[in-house]
C-alpha positions in Angstrom: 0.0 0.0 0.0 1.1 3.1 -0.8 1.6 5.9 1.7 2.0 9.6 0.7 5.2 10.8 3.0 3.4 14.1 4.2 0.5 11.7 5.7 2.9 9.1 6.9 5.0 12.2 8.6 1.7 13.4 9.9 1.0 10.0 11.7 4.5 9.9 13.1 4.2 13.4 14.7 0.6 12.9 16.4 2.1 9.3 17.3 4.9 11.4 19.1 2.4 13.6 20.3 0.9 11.1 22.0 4.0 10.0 23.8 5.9 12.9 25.0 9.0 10.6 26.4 9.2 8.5 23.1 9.4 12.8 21.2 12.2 13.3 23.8 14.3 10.2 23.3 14.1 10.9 19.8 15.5 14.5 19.7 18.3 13.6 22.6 19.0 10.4 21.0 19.0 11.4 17.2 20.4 14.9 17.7 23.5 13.8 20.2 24.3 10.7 17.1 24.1 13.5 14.8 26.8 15.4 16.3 29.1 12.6 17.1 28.8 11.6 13.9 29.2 14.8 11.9 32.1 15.5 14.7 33.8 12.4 13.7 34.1 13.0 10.3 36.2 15.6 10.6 39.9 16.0 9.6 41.5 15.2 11.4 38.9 13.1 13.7 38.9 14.0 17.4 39.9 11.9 20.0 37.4 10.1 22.6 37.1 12.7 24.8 36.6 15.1 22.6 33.4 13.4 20.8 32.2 12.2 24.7 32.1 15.7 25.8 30.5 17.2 22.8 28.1 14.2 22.6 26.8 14.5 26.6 25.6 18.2 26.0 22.6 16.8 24.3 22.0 14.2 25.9 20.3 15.9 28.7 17.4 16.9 26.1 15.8 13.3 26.8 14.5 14.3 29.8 13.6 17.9 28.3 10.0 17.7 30.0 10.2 15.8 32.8 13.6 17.6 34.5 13.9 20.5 32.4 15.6 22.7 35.1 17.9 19.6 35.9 18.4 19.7 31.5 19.5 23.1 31.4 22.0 22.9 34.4 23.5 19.9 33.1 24.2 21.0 29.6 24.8 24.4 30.7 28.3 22.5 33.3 28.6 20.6 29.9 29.1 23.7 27.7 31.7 25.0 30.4 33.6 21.7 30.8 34.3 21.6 27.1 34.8 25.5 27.1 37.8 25.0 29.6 38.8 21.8 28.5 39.0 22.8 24.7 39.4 18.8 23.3 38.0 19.5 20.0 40.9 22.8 18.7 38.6 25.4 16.6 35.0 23.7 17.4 33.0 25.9 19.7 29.5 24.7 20.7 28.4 28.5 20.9 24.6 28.8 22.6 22.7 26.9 19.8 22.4 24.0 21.8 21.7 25.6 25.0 19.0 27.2 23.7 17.3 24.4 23.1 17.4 23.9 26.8 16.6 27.1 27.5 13.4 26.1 25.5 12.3 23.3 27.2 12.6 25.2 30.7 10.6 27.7 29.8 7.9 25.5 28.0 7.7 23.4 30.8 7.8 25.4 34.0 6.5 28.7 35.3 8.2 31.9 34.1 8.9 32.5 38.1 11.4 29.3 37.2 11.8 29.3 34.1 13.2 33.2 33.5 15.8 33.3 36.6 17.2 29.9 35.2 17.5 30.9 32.4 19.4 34.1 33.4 21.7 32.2 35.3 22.2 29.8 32.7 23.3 32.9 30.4 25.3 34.6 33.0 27.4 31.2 33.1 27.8 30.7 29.9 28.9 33.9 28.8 31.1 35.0 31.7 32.4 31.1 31.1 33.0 32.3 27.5 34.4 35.4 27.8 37.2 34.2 30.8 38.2 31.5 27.8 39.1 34.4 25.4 36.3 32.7 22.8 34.0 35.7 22.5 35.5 38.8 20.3 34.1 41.5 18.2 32.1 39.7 14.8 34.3 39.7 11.9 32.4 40.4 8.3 34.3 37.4 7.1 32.6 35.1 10.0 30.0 32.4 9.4 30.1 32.4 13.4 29.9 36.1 14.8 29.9 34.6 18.4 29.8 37.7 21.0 27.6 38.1 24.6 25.6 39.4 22.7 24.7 36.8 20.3 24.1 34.2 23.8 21.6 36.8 24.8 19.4 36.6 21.4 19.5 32.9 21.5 18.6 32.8 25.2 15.8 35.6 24.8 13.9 34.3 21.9 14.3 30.3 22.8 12.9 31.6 26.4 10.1 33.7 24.7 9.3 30.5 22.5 8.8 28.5 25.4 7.3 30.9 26.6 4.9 31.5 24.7 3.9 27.9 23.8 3.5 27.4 27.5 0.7 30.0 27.5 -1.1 28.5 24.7 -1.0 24.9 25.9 -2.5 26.1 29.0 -5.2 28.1 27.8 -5.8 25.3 25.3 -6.2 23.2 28.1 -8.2 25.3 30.1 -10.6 25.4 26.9 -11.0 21.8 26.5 -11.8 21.7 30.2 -14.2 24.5 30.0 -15.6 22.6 26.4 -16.0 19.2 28.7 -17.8 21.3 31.7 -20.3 22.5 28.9 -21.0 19.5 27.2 -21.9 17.8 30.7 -24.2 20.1 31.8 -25.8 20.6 28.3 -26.4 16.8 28.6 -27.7 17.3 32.2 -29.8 20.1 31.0 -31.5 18.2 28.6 -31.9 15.1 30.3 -33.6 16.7 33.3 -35.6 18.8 30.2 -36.7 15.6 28.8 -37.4 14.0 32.3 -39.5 17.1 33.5 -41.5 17.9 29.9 -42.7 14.1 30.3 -43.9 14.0 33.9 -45.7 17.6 32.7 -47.1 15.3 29.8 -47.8 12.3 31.9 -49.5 14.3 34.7 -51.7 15.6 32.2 -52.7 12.8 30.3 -53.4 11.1 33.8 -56.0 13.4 34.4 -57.4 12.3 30.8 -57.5 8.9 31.5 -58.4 9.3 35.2 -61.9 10.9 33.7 -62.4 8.2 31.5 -61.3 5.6 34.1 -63.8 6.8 36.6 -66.7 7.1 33.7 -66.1 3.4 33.1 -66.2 2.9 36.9 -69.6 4.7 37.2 -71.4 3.0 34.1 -70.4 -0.3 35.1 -71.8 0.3 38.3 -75.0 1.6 36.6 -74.7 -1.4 34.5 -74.9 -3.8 37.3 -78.1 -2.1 39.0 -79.8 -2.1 36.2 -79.0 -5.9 35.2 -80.9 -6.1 38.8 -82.3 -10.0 38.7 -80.0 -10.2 35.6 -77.9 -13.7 34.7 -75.4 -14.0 37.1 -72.6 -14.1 34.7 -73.0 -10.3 33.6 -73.3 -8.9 37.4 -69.9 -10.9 37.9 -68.8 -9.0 34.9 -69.5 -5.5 35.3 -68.9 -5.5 38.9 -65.3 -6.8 37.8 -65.2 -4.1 35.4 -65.7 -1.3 37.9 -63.5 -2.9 40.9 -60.5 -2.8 37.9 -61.1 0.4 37.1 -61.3 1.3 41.0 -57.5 -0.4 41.2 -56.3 1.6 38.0 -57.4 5.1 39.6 -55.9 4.3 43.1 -52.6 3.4 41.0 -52.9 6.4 38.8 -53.2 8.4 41.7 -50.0 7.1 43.1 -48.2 8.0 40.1 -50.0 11.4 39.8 -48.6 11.6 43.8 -45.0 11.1 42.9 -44.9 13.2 39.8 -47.0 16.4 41.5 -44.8 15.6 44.3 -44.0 20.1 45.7 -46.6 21.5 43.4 -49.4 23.4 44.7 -50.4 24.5 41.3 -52.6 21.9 39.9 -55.3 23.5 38.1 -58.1 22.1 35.8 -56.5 21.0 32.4 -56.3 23.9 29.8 -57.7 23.4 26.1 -57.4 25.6 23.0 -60.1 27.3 24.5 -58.4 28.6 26.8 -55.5 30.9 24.9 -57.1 34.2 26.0 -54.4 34.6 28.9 -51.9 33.0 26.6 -52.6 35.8 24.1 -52.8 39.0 26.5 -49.2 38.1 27.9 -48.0 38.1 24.6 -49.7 41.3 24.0 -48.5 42.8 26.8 -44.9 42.1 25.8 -45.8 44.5 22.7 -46.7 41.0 20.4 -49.5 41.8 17.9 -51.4 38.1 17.8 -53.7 37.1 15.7 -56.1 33.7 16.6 -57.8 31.2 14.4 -59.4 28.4 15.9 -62.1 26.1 14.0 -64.7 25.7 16.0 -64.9 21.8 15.7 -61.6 22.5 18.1 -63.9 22.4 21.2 -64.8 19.0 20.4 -61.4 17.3 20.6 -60.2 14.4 23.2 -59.0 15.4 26.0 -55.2 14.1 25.6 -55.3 16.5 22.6 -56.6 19.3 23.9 -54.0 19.4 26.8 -51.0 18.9 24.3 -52.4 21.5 22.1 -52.5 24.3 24.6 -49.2 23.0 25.7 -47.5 23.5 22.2 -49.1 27.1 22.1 -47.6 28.5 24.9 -44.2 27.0 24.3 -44.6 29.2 20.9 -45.7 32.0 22.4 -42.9 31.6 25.1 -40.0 31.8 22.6 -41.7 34.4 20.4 -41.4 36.7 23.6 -37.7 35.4 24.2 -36.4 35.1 20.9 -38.4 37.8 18.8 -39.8 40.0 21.5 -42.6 42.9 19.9 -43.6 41.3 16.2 -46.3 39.6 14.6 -47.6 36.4 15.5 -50.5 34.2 13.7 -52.1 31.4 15.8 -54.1 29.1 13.8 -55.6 25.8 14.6 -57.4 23.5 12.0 -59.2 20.1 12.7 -60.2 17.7 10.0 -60.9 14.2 10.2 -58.0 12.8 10.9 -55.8 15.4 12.9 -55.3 19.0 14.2 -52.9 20.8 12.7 -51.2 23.8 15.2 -49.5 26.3 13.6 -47.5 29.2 15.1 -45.7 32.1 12.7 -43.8 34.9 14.2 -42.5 38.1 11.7 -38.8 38.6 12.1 -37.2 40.2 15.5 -37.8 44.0 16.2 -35.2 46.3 14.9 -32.9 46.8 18.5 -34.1 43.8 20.2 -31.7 40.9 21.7 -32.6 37.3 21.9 -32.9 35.9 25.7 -30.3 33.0 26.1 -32.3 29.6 25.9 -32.1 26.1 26.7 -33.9 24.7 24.0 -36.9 23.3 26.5 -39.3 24.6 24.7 -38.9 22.9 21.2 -37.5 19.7 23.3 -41.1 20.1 25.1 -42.8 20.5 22.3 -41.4 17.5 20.4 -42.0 15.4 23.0 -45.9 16.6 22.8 -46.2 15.4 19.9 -44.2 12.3 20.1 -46.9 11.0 22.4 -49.3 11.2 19.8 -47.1 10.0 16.8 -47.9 13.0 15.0 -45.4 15.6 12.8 -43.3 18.7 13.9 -41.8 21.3 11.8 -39.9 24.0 13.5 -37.5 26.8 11.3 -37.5 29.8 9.5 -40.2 30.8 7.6 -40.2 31.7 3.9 -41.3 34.9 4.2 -39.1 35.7 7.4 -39.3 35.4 11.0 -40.1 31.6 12.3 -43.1 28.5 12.4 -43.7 26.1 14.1 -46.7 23.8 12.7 -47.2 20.0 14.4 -50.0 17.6 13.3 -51.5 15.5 16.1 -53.5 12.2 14.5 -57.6 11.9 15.9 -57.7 8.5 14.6 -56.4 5.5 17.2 -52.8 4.7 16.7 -52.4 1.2 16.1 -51.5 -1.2 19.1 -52.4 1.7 21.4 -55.7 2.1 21.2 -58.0 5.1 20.9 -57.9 8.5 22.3 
């Protein structure tokens, strides 16, 4: 398989990445074999001691990250054995590889330790190469203009480097920690979103079904008195019927106890009927809202009406959040198979800023209409501003029976 070298040097480096010591090794490893070697082919070749000392000050660098002050000290007593010393005649290691050093300690340790290391480091180096008679004024015909003030350049911008990466790993790491804090509690927030927009849903339905329930409960009682001298088969029946029904309202209650569980505010279920107060606190916010509700509305299951309200005011809700004072048509159609709620708001008013949301209210409204397996459409309208239309199905749902 072919491999294109710019992708395989791309693996290699994140491969590093991921292993700091192996990046370390490397460079100490690669870059002291490097000099040894390059040292050694020189004419004439130095002798061991020579290539030993000028091999040892990089081999420090493998432990760059993890002992970078204890890096820099050593090849800084390194750079002044050999400076004293003098085993390789007319090779001079200058500060280019202390300033690799210089590097790593400021990379990898606060600028409190970091900068007064480093100014020592310099301080030795120079006073080390000045007492040695290496340094001198730079001569134009020079390829190495070595002077103090060449080991200051090298010393200030590998320190600044360092530096300066050091800054950005930490505020990249501060950012992914912040990005992690967010995600969790965005996933919080919309699990406990989900987990209160259903007991809200449940609660109401109960109150559906505990009306139905307790209808059953009363005709089957009816039932049974009027079977009077009846066959004994159908006053075993009915009265079976309404001592079920009994069981399923004291469970239902239960439930209806757990998920009302702190709330004082339980007030009779809300219908289409009932927008008015919807509609004046979106007037009084400065919306201009328009109704249109069939009248065959009235006549709707109880489940439905409930969730239809519901989906109102979550549109009403975010037109006064996200749109503030504009234009808003409320229409809802029945026909004989669904009611269709739609909600259009005119684009924001000129000035006006958007309140921070959690997304509850489409999440809510979703929901809603998941319980009936009907349709949601929420997003910018075509002619500007924003809808949000669902369809909730009259007709029973297969497998769960009718409304």
């Amino acid at each position: 398989m072919n491999t294109h070298p710019m992708a395989a040097l791309r693996g290699a480096r994140r491969r590093l990445a991921g292993r700091p010591w192996a990046a370390d090794l490397a460079l100490g490893v690669g870059l002291t074999a490097f000099d040894v070697v390059t040292l050694l082919l020189r004419d004439p070749a130095p002798g061991p001691a020579g290539a030993l000392l000028w091999g040892l000050q990089t081999v420090p660098l493998c432990w760059r990250r993890s002992r970078p002050c204890a890096v820099l000290g050593a090849m800084t007593a390194v750079f002044v054995l050999f400076e004293v010393l003098d085993p390789v005649p007319g090779k001079f290691p200058g500060p280019y590889l202390l300033s690799l050093a210089v590097y790593a300690v400021a990379r990898c340790t606060p600028w409190a330790v970091s900068l007064p290391g480093a100014a020592l480091s310099l301080l030795v180096a120079v006073a080390t190469d000045l007492l040695c008679g290496r340094s001198g004024p730079p001569h134009p015909g020079s390829l190495e203009p070595v002077t103090a003030t060449t080991f200051v350049a090298f010393y200030g911008v590998a320190w600044l480097l360092g530096y300066g990466r050091r800054r950005i790993g930490l505020q990249a790491g501060r950012l992914s920690e912040l990005n992690a804090r967010l995600r969790a509690e965005q996933e919080t927030n919309a699990r406990q979103a989900v987990i209160a927009e259903r007991a809200r849903i449940a609660r109401d339905l109960h109150d559906v079904v505990a009306h139905h329930v307790s209808a059953i409960a009363l005709t089957a009682r009816s039932t049974g008195e009027a079977l009077g001298d009846g066959p004994p088969e159908g006053r075993q029946g009915v009265a079976r019927i309404a001592e079920t029904a009994d069981t399923a309202l004291v469970e239902m209650h239960r439930i209806l106890g757990l998920l009302a569980a702190g709330r004082e505010d339980l007030a009779p279920e809300p219908s289409p009927a009932d927008l008015g107060p919807l509609v004046d606190a979106a007037t009084a916010a400065g919306c201009r809202v328009t109704t249109t509700v069939d009248d065959a509305v009235g006549g709707l299951p109880p489940a439905v009406r409930v969730s239809a309200y519901r989906i109102v005011q979550e549109a009403l809700t975010n037109v006064r959040k996200h749109a503030g004072p504009t234009d808003v048509v409320i229409t809802l159609r029945r026909d004989a198979a669904a009611l269709t709620i739609e909600a259009v708001n005119g684009p924001p008013a000129a000035g006006h800023r958007p309140v921070p949301g959690s997304g509850r209210g489409l999440l809510g409204i979703r929901e809603r209409v998941a319980a009936f397996d009907g349709t949601v459409h929420t997003g910018p309208h075509p002619h500007g501003g924003w809808q949000v239309r669902a369809t909730l199905p009259l007709v029973p749902v297969p497998g769960r029976g009718p409304l």
